[in-house]
N, C-alpha and C positions, 0 to 999 in steps of 0.2 A: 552091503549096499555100495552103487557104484559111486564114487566121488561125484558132484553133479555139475561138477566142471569138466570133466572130462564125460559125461555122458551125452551123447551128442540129439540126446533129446530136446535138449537146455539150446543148444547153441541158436547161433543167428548168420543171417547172412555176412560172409566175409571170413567165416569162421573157415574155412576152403576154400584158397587163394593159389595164385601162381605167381612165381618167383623168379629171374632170370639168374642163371646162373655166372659168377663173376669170371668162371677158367673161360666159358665157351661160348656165353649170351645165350643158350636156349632156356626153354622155358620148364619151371620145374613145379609140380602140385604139390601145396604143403596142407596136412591139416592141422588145427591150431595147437593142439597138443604135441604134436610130432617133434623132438627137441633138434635134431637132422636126419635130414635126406641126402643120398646120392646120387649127382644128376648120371647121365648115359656116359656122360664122358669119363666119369670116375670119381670128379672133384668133390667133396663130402659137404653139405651146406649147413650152417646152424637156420634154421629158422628165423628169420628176421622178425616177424613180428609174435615170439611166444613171449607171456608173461607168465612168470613161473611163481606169481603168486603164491600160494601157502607152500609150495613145491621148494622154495628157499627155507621154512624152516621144517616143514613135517619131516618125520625121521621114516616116513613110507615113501618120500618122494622118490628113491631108484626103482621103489614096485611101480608108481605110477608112471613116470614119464624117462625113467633110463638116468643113468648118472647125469648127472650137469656139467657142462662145458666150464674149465676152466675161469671163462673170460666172467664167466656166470658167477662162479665163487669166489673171481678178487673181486667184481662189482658188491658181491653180497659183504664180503670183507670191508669196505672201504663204507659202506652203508653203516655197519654194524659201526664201526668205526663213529662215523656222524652222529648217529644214535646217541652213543655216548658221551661227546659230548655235548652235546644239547641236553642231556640226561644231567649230565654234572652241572651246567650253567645254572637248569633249573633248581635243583636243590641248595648251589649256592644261593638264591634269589630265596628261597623258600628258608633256609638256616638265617638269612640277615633279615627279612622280613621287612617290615617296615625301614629300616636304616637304609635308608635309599643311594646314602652319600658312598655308603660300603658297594654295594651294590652296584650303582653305579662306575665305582671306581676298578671294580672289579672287569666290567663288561668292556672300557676304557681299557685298560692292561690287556686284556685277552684281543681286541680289537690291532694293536700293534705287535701282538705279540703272531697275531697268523700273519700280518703283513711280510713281518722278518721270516717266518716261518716259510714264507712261500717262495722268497729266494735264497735262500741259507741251509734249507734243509732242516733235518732235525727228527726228532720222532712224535709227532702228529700231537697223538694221544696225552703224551708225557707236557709237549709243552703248553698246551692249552687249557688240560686240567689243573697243572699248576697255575698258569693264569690268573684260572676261574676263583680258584680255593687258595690262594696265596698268602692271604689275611684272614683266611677263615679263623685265626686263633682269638682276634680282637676280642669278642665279647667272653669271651674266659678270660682272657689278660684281664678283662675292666671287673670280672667280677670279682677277681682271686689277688689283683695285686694292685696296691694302692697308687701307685706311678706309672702311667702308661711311659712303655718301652718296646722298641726295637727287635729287643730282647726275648722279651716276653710271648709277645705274638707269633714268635717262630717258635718259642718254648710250646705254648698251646694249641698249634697250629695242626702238628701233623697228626694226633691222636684224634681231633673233628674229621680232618680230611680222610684218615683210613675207617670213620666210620661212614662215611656217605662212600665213598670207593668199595667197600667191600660190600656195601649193601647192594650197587649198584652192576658188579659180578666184574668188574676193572681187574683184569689179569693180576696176578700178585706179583710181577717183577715190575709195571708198572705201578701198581700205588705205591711200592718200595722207593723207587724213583724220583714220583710225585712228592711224599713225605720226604724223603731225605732235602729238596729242593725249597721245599716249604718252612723245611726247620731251620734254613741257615740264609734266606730269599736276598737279605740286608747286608752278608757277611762273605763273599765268596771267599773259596781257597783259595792258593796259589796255582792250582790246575784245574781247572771246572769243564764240564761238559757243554757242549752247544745248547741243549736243553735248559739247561741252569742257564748259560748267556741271554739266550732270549728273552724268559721272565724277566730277568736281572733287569736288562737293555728296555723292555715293553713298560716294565714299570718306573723305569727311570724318567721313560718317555714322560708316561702321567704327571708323575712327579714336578717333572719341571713346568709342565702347565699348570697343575694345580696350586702349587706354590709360590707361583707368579717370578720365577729363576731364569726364563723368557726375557723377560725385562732388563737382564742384568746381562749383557753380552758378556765379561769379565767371569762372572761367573759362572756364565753356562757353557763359557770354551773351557774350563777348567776341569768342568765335570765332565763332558763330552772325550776328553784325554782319561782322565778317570775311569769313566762305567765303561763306555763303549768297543766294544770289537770288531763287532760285524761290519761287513762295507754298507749291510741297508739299513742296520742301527743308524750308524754314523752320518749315513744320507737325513734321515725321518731328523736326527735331533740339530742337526744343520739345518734343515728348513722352518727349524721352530728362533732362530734366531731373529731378532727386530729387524725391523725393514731398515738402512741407512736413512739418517736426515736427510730429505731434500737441499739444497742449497737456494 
């Protein structure tokens, strides 16, 4: 049976379009499925408007439509990417459940933590999932040990996280990463990776809001010398400084 997206009994008008080509501006016939054409001139065109729909994952996709375009497979990659985590967010939401204050605090830390992410660099995946699942150890700590600590919740932490990550098919040199970041979130080394800086820095951000540390300019240039590395850490937690009294 023919896929019945590409059988062009199915199709509709627009489904066979023309396209100007960008080496030469003539005009070039596409039909929808076609992944490129070569216009007269020579210049080779991807199709502007194919969606490659199940064709991103089916494992017949080169019998139906021809290898995919590069540009196609880091799109599909950076998708896959997203996916995950939105995948991870939700399971942390779903492992705290009701504890909303966790939850919340979590989505907060992940929230500063792609801002830095966004000019700083760093690895996507690694920093965001740690993020999300940072404190995931809390309700083990509370069940298992009768003094909430620091300690503790990085003790608990990354054995919850490597089961939502591996359930969830997260590369294994990533959850290695993730967990290593998660067992120690409160404690860095003497050499830490930008990965680690950012959770570190995103949560610090919270932190100081949540604890009302804002309040205290003395104490919160203190910590900002402390926790911070980044140039867009160091911006975010300077602007969380009190406004100067008016005179």
């Amino acid at each position: 049976m023919k896929c019945p997206g590409q059988d062009m009994r199915f199709w509709k008008p627009g489904d066979i379009f023309d396209t100007r080509c960008p080496k030469c501006g003539k005009r070039v016939e596409f039909f929808k499925d076609e992944v490129r054409r070569k216009c007269r001139c020579g210049h080779e065109i991807v199709n502007p408007k194919l969606d490659f729909g199940c064709a991103q994952w089916c494992p017949h996709a080169d019998q139906c439509v021809g290898p995919l375009p590069e540009s196609v497979k880091e799109k599909q990659k950076a998708e896959q990417k997203d996916l995950l985590r939105e995948r991870i967010s939700m399971e942390m939401k779903k492992y705290f459940g009701t504890d909303f204050k966790r939850v919340n605090h979590a989505l907060k830390v992940a929230k500063y933590a792609e801002q830095i992410l966004k000019m700083e660099g760093g690895h996507p995946l690694v920093a965001m999932g740690a993020a999300y699942l940072h404190d995931i150890g809390i309700h083990q700590e509370e069940k298992k040990h009768e003094s909430p600590s620091t300690h503790f919740h990085e003790m608990e932490g990354p054995a919850v996280a490597k089961e939502i990550l591996e359930r969830l098919n997260v590369p294994k040199e990533t959850v290695e990463e993730i967990c290593d970041i998660i067992g120690h979130h409160h404690h860095p080394r003497e050499e830490e990776t930008l990965n680690f800086q950012i959770l570190y820095e995103a949560d610090g951000l919270v932190n100081i809001e949540e604890e009302g540390i804002s309040k205290d300019p003395k104490r919160l240039e203190a910590l900002i010398k402390k926790v911070f590395r980044t140039v867009t850490g160091k911006q975010l937690a300077q602007n969380l400084f009190p406004n100067p009294p008016r005179s």
